[in-house]
N, CA, C and O atoms as a Tinker XYZ file with bonds, in Angstrom:
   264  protein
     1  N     -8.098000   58.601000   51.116000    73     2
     2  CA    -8.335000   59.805000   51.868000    64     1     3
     3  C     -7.890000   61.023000   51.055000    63     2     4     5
     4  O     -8.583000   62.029000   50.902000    81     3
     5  N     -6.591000   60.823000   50.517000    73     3     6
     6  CA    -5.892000   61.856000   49.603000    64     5     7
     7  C     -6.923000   61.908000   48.252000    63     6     8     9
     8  O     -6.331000   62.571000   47.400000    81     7
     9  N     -8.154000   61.489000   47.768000    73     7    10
    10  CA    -8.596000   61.857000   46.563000    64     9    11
    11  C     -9.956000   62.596000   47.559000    63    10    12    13
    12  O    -10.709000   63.518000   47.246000    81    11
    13  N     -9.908000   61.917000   48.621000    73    11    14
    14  CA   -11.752000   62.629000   48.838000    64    13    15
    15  C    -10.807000   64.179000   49.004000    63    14    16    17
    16  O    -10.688000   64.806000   47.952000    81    15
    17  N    -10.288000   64.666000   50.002000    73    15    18
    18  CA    -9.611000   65.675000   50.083000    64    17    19
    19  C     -9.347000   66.727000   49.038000    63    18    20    21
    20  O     -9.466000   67.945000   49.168000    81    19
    21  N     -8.867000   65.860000   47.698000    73    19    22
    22  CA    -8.965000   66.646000   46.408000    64    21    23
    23  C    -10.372000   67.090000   45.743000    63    22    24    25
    24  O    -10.627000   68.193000   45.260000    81    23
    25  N    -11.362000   65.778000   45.849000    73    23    26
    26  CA   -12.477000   66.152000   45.475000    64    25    27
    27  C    -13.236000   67.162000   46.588000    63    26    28    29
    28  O    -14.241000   67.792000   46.259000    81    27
    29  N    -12.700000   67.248000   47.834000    73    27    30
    30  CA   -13.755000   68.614000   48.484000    64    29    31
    31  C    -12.815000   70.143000   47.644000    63    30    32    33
    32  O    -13.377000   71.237000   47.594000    81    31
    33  N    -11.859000   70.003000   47.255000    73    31    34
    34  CA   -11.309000   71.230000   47.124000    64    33    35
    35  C    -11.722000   71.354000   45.492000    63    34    36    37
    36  O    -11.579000   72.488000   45.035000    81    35
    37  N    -12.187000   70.386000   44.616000    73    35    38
    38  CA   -12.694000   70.512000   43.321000    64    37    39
    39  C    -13.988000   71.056000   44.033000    63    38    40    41
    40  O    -14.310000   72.133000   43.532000    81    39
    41  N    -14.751000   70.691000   44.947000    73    39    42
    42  CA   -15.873000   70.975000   45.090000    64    41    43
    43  C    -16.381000   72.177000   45.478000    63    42    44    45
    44  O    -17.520000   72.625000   45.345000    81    43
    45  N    -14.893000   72.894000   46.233000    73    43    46
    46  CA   -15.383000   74.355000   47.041000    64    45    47
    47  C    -14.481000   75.059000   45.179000    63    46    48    49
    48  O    -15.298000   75.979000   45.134000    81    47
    49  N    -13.911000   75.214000   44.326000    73    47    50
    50  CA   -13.214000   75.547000   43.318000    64    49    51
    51  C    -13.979000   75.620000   42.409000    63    50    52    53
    52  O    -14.056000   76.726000   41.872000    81    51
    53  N    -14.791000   74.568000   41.902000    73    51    54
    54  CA   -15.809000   74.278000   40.798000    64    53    55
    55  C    -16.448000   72.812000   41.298000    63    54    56    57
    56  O    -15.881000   71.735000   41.479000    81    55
    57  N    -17.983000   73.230000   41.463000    73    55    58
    58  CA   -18.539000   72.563000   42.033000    64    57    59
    59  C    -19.177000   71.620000   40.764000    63    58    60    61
    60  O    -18.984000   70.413000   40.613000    81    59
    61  N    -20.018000   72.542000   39.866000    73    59    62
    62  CA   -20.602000   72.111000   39.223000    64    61    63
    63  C    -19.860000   70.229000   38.348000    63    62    64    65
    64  O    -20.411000   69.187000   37.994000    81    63
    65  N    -18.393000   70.742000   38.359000    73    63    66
    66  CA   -17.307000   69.627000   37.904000    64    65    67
    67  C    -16.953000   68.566000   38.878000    63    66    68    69
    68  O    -16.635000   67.410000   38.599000    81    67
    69  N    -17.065000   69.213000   40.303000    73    67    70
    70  CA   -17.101000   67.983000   41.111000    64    69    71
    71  C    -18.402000   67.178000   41.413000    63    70    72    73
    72  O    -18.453000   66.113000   42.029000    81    71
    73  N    -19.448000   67.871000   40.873000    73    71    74
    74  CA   -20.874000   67.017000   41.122000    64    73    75
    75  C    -20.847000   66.399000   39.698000    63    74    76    77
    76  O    -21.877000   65.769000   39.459000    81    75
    77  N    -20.102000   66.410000   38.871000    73    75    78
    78  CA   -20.169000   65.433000   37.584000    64    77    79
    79  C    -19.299000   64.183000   37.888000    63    78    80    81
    80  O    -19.696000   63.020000   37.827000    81    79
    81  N    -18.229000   64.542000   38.177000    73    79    82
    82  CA   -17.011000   63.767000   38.712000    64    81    83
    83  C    -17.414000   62.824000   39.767000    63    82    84    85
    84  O    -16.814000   61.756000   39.887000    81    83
    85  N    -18.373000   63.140000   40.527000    73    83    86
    86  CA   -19.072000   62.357000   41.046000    64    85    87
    87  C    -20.400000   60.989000   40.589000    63    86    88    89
    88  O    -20.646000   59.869000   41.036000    81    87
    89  N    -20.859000   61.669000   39.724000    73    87    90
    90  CA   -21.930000   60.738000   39.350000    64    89    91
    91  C    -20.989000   60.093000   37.989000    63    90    92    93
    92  O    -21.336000   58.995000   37.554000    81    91
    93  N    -20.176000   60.584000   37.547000    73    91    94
    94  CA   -18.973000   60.221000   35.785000    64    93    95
    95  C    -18.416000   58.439000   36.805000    63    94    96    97
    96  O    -18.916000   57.362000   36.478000    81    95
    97  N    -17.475000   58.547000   37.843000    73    95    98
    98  CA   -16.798000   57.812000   38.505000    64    97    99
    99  C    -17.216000   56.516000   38.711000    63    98   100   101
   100  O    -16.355000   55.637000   38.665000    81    99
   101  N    -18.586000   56.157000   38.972000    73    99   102
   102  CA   -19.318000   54.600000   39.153000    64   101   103
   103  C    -19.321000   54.180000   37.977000    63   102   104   105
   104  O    -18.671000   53.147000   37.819000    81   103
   105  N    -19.983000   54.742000   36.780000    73   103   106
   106  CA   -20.046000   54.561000   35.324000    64   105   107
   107  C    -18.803000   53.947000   34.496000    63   106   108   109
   108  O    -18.697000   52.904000   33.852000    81   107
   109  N    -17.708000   55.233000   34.823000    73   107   110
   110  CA   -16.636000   54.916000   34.041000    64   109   111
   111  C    -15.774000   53.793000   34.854000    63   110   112   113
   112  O    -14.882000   53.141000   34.311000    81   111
   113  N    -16.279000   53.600000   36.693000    73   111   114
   114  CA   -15.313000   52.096000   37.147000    64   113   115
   115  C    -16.517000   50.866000   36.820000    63   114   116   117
   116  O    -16.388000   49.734000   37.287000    81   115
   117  N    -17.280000   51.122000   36.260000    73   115   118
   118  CA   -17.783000   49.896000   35.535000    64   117   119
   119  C    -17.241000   49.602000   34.150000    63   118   120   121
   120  O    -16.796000   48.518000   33.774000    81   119
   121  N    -17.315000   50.414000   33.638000    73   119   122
   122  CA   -17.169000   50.213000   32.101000    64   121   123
   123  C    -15.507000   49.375000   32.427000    63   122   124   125
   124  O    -15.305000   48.357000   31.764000    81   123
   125  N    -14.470000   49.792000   33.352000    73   123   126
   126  CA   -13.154000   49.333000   33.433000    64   125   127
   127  C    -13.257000   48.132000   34.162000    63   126   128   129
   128  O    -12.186000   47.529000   34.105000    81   127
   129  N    -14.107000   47.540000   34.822000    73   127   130
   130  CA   -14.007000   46.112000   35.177000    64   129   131
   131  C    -14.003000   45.439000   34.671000    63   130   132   133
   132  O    -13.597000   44.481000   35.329000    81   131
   133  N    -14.346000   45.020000   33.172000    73   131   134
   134  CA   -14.026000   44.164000   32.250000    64   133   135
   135  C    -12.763000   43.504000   31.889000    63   134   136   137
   136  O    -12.405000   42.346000   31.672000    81   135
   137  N    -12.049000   45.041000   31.908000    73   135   138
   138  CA   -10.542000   44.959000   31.594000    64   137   139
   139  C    -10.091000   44.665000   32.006000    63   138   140   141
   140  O     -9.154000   44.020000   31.535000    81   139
   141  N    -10.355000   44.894000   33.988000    73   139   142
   142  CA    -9.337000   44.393000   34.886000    64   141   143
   143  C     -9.554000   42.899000   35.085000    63   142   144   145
   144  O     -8.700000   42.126000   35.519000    81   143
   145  N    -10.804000   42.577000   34.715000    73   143   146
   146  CA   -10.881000   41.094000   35.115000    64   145   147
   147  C    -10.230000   40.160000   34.333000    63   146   148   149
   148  O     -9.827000   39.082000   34.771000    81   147
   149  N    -10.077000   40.649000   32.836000    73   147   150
   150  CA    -8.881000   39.898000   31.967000    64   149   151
   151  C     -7.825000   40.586000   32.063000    63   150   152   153
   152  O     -7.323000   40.040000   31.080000    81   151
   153  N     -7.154000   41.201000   32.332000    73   151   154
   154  CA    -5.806000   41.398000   33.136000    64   153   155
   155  C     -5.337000   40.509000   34.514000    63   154   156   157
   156  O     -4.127000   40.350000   34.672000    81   155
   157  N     -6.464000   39.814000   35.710000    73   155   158
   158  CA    -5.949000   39.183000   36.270000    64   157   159
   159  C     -5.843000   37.482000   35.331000    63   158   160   161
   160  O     -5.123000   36.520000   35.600000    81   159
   161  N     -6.549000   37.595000   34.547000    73   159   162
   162  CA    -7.059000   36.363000   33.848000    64   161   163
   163  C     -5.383000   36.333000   33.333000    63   162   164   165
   164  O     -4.544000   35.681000   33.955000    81   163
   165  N     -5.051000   37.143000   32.105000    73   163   166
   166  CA    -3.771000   37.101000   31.795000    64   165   167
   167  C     -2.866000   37.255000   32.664000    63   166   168   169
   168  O     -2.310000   36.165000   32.529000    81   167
   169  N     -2.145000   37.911000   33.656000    73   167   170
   170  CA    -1.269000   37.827000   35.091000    64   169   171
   171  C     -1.653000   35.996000   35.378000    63   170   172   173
   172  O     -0.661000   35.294000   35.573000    81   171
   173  N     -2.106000   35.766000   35.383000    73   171   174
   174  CA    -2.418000   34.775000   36.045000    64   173   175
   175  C     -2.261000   33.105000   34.940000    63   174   176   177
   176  O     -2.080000   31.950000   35.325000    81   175
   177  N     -2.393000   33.548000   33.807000    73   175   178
   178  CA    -1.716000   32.464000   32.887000    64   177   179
   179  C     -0.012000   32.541000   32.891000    63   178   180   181
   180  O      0.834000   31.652000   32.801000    81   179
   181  N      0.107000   34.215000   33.058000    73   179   182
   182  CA     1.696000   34.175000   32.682000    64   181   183
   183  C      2.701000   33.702000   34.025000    63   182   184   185
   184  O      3.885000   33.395000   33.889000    81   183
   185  N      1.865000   33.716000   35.515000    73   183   186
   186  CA     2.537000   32.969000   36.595000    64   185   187
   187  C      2.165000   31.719000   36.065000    63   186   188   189
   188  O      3.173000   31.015000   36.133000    81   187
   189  N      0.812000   30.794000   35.348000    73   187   190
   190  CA     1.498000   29.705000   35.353000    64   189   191
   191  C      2.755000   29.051000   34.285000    63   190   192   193
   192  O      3.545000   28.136000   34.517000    81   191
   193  N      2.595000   29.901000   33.044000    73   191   194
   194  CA     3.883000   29.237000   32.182000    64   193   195
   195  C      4.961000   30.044000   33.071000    63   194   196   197
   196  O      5.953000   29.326000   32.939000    81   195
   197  N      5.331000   31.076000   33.867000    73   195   198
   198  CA     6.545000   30.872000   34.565000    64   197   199
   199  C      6.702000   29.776000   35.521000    63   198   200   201
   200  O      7.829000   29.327000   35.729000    81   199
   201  N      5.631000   29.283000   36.148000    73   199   202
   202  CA     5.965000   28.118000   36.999000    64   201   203
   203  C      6.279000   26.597000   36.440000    63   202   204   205
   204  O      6.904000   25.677000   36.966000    81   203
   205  N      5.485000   26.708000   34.949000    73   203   206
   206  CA     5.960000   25.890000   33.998000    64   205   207
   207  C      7.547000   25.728000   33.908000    63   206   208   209
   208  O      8.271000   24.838000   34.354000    81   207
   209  N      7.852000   26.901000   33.172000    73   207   210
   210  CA     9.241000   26.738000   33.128000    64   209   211
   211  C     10.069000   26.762000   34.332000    63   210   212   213
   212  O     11.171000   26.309000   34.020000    81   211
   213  N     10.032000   27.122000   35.698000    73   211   214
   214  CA    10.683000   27.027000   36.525000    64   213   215
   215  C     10.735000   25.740000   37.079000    63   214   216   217
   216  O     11.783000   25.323000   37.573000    81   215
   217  N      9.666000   25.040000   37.047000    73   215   218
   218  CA     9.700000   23.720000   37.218000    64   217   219
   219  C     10.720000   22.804000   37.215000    63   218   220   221
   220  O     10.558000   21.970000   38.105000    81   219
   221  N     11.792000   22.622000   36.504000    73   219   222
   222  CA    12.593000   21.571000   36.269000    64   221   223
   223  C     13.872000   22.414000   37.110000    63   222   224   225
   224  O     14.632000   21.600000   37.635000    81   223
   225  N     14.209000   23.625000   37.314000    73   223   226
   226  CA    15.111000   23.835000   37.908000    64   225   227
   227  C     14.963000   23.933000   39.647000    63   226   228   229
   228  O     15.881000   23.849000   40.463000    81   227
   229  N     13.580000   24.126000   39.896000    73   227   230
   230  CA    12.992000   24.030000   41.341000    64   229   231
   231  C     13.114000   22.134000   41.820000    63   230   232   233
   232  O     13.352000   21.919000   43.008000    81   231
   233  N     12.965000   21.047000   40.992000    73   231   234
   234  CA    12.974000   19.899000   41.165000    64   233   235
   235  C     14.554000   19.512000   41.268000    63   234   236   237
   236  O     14.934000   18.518000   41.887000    81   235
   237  N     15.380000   20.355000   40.629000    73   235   238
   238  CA    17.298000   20.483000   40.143000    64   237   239
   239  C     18.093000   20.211000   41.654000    63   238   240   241
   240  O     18.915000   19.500000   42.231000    81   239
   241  N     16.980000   21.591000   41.830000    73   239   242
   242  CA    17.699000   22.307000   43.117000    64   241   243
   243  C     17.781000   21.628000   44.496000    63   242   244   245
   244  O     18.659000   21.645000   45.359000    81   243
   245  N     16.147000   20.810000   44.396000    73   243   246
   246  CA    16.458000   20.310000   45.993000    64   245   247
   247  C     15.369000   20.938000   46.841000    63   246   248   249
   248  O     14.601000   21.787000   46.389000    81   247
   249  N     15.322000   20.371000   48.412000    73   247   250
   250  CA    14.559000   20.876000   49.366000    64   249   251
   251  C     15.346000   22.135000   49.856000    63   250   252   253
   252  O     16.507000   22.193000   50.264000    81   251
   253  N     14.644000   22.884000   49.747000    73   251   254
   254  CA    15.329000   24.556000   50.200000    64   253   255
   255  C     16.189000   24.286000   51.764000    63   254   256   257
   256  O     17.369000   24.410000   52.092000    81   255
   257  N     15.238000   23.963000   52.324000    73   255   258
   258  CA    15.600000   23.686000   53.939000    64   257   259
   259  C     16.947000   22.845000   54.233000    63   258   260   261
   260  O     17.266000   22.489000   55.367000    81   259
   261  N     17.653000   22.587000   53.137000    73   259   262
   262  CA    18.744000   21.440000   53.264000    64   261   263
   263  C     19.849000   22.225000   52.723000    63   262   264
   264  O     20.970000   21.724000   52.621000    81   263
């Protein structure tokens, strides 16, 4: 809500920049989905070698509930 808000006040300020900012925004969140999709790819190897290594001290420890 807080960016549309900014973009009407780019828009009544300088319009011509908020009608770019507008059509710039789909383009440039495509071009960044690539990235984010190997960023969860990597997040997501590095929870499993932490669960790797936590492994033997989670088996140490016992049933939580006890």
């Amino acid at each position: 809500m807080l960016s549309f808000i900014l973009w009407l006040v780019l828009l009544v300020l300088c319009w011509p920049l908020a009608l770019l900012a507008l059509f710039v925004y789909p383009i440039v969140w495509l071009l960044m989905l690539p990235f984010r999709l190997v960023g969860i790819g990597v997040e997501a190897v590095f929870e499993l070698l932490r669960a790797i290594v936590m492994l033997p001290a989670r088996i140490l420890r016992g049933p939580v509930g006890r």
